[in-house]
DSSP file (Angstrom, degrees, kcal/mol; ACC not computed):
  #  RESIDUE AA STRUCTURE BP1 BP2  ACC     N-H-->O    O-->H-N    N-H-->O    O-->H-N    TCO  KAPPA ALPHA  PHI   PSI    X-CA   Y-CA   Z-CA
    1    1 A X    >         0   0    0      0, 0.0     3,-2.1     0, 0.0    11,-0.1   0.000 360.0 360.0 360.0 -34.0   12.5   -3.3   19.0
    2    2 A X  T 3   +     0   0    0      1,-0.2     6,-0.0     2,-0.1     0, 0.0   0.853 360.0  58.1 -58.7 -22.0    9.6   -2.3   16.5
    3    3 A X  T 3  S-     0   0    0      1,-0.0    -1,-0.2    40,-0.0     5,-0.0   0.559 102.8-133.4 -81.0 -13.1    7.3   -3.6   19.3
    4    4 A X    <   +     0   0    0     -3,-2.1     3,-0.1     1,-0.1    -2,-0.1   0.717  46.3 164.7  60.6  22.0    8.6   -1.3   22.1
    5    5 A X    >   -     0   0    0      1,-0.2     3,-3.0     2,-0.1     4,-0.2  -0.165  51.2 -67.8 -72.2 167.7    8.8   -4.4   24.1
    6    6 A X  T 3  S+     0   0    0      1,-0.3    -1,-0.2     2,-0.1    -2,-0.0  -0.461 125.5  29.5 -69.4 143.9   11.3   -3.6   27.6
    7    7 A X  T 3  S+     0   0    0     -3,-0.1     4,-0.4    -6,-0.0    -1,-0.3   0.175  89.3 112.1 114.8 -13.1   14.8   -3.1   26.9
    8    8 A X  S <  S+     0   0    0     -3,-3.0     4,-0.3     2,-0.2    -2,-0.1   0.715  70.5  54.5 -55.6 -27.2   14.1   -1.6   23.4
    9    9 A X  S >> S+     0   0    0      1,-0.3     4,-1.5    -4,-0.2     3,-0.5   0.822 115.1  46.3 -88.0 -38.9   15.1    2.0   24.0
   10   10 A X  H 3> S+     0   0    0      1,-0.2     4,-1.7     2,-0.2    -1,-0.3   0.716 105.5  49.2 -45.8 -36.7   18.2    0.6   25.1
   11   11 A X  H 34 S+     0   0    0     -4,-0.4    -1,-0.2     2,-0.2    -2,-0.2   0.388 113.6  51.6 -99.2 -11.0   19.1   -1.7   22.7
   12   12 A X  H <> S+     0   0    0     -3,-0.5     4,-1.6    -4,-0.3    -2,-0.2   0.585 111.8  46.7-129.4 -51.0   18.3    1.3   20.0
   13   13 A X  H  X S+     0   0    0     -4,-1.5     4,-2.4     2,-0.2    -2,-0.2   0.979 114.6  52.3 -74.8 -58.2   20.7    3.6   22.0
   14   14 A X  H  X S+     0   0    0     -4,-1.7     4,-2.0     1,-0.3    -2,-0.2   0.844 109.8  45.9 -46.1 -41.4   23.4    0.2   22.0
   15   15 A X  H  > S+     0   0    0      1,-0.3     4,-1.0     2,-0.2    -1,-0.3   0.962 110.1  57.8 -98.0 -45.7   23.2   -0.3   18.2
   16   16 A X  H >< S+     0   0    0     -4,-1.6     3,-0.8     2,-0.2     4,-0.4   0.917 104.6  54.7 -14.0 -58.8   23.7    3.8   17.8
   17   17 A X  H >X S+     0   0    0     -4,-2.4     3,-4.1     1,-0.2     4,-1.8   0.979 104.7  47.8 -51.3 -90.0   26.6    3.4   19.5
   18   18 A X  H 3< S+     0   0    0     -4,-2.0    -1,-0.2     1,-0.3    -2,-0.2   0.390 109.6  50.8 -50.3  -5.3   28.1    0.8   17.3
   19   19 A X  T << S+     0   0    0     -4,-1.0    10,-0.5    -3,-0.8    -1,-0.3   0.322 119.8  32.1-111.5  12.3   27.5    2.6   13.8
   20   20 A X  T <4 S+     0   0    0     -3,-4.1     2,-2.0    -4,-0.4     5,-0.2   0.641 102.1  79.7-118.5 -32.8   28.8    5.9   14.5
   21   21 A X     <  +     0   0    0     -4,-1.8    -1,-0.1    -5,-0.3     3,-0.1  -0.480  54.3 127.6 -88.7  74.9   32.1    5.0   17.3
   22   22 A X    >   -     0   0    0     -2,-2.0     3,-1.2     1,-0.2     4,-0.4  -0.435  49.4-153.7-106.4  64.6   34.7    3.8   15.0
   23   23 A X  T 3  S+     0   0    0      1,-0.3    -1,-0.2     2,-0.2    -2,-0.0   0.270  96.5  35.5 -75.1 -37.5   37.9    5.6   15.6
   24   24 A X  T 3  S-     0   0    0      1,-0.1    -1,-0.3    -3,-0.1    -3,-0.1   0.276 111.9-116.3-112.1  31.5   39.3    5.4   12.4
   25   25 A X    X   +     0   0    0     -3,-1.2     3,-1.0     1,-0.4    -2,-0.2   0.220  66.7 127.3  93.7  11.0   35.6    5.7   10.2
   26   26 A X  T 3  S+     0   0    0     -4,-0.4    -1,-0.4     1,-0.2     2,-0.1  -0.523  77.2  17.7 -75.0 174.3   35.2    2.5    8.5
   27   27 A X  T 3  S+     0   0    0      1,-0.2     2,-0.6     2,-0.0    -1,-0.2   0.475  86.6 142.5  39.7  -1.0   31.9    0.6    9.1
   28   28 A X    <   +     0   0    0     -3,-1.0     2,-0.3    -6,-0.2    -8,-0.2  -0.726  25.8 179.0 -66.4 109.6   30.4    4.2   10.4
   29   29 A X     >  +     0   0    0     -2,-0.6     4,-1.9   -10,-0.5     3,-0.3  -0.881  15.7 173.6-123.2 115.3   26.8    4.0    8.9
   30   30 A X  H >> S+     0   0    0     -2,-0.3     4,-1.6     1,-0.2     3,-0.6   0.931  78.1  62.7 -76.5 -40.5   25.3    6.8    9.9
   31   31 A X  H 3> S+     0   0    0      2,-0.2     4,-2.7     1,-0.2    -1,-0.2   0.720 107.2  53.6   1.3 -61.1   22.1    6.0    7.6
   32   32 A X  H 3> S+     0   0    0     -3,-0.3     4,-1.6     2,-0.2     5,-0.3   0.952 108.2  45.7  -6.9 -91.9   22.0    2.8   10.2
   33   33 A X  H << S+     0   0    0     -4,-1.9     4,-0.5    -3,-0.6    -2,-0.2   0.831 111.5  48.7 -60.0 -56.3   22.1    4.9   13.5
   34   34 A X  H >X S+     0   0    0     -4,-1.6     4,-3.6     2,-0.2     3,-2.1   0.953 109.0  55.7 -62.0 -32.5   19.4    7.5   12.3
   35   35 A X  H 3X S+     0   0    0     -4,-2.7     4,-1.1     1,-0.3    -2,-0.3   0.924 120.1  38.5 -47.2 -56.4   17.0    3.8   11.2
   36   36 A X  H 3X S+     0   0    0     -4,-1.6     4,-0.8     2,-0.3    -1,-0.3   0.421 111.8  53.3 -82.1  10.1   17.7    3.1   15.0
   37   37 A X  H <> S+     0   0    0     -3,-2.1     4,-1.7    -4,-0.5    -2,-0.2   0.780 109.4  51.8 -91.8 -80.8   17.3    6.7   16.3
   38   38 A X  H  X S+     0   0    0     -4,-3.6     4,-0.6     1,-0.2    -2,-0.3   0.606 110.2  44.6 -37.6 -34.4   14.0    6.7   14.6
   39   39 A X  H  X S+     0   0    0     -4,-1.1     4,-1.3     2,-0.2    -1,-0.2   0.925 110.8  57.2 -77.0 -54.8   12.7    3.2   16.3
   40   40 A X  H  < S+     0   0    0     -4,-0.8    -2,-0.2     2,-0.2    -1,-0.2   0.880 108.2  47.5 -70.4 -21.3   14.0    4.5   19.9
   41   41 A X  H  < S+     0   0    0     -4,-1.7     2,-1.0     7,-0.2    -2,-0.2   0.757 105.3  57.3 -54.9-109.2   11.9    7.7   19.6
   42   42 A X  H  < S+     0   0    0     -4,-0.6     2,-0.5     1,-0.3    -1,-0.2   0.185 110.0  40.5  29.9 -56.5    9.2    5.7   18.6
   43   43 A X  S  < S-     0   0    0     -4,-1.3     2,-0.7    -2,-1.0    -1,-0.3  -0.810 126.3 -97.1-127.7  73.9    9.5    3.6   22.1
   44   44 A X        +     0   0    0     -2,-0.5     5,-0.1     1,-0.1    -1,-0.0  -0.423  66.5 155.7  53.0 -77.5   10.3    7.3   24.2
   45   45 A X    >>  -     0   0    0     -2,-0.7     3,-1.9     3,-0.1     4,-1.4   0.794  32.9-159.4 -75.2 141.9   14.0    7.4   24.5
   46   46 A X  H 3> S+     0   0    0      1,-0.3     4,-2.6     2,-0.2     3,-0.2   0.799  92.2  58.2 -66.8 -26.5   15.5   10.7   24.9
   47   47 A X  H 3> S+     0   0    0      1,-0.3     4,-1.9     2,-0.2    -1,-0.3   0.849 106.9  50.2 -35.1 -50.8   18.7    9.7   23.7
   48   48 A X  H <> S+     0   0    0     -3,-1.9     4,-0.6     1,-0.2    -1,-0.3   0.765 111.2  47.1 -72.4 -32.5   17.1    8.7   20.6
   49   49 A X  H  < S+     0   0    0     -4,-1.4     3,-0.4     1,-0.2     4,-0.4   0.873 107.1  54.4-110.4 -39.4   15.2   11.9   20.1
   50   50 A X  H  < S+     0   0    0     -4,-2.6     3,-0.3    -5,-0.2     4,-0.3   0.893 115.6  36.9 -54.1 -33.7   17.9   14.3   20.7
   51   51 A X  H  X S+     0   0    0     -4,-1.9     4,-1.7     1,-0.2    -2,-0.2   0.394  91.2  82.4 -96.3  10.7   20.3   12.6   18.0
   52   52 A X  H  X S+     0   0    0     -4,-0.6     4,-2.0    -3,-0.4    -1,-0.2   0.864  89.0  62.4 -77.1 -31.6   18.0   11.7   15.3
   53   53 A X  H  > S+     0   0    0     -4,-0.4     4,-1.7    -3,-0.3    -1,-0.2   0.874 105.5  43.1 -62.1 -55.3   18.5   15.4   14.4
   54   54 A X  H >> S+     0   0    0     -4,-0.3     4,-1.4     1,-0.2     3,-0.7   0.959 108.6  55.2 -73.8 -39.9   22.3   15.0   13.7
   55   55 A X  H 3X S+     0   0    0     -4,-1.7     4,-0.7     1,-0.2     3,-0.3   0.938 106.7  51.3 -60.7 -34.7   22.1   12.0   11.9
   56   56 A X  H >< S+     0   0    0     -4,-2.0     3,-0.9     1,-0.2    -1,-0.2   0.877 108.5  54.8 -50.8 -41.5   19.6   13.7    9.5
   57   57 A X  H << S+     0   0    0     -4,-1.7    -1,-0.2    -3,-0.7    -2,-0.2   0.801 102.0  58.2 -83.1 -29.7   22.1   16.7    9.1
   58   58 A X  H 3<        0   0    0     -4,-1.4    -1,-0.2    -3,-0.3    -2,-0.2   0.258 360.0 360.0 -80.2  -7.3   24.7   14.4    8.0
   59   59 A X    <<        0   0    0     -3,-0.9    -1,-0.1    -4,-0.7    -3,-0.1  -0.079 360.0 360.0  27.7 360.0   23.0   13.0    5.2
């Protein structure tokens, strides 16, 4: 993923997913999800660059 190689921006968005959508909050590490926010900006994705913002506010 550091590499931007194809499929990264995805795979950055995937692993997002899986540290914040827990329904009853265990294993949410939002710390995680911004580390992968920050790499899918990196390698363009918009996904990535619109929520890097929230994870930062949540802190």
């Amino acid at each position: 993923m550091n590499k931007g190689e194809k499929g990264s921006e995805l795979a950055c968005e995937y692993l997002i997913y899986l540290h914040i959508s827990n329904d009853d909050g265990e294993g949410v590490d939002l710390k995680q999800a911004q580390h992968y926010a920050e790499i899918g900006m990196k390698n363009g994705s918009q996904f990535c660059t619109r929520h890097y913002g929230s994870f930062k506010k949540l802190d």
